[in-house]
C-alpha positions in Angstrom: 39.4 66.8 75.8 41.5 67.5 73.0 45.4 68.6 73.0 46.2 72.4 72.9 48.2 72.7 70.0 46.0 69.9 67.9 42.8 69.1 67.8 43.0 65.5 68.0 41.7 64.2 70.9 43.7 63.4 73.9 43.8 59.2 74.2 42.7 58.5 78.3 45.2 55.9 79.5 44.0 53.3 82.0 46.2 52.9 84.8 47.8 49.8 85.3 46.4 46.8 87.1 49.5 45.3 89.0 49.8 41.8 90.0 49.4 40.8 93.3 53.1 39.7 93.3 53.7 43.1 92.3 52.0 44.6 94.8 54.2 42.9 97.3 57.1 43.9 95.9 56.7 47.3 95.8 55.6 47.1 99.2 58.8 45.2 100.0 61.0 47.4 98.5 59.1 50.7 100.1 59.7 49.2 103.5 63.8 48.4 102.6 63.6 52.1 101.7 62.1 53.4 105.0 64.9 51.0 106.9 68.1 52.4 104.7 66.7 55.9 105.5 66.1 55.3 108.8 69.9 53.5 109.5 71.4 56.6 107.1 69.8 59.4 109.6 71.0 57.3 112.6 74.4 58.0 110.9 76.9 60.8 112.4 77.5 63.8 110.2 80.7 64.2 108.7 82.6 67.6 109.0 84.5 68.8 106.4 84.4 65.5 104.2 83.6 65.6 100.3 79.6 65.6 101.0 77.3 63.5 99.5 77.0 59.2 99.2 79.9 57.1 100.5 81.9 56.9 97.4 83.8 53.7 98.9 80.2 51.5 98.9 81.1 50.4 95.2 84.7 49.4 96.2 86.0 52.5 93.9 87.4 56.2 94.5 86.8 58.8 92.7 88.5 62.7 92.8 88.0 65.3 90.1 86.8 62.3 87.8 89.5 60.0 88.4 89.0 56.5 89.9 91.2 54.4 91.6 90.2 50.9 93.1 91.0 49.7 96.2 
């Protein structure tokens, strides 16, 4: 297989072996993810609010690019 604007051959890259201890973290981490998505649905939808992540989670405010702490 060779690259379309060369013709120097494409290099085949072997995909990564991961650790086992890697494994487990990303399996970890996939099943923290299905848990915060699951408690985020569970949430009620907000009317008429600014849309989008809690800005308040990282103990900071921000409007039209100016942030306050609190």
């Amino acid at each position: 297989m060779t690259d379309r604007n060369s013709d120097k051959p494409i290099m085949q890259v072997e995909p990564k072996v991961l650790s086992p201890a890697a494994k487990r973290a990303l399996a970890e981490a996939a099943e923290r993810r299905k848990v915060y998505e699951a408690a985020e649905a569970a949430l009620p939808i907000e009317r008429g609010g600014r849309g989008g992540k809690e800005p308040g989670r990282y103990g900071d405010w921000e409007v039209k690019g100016l942030t306050s702490d609190f």
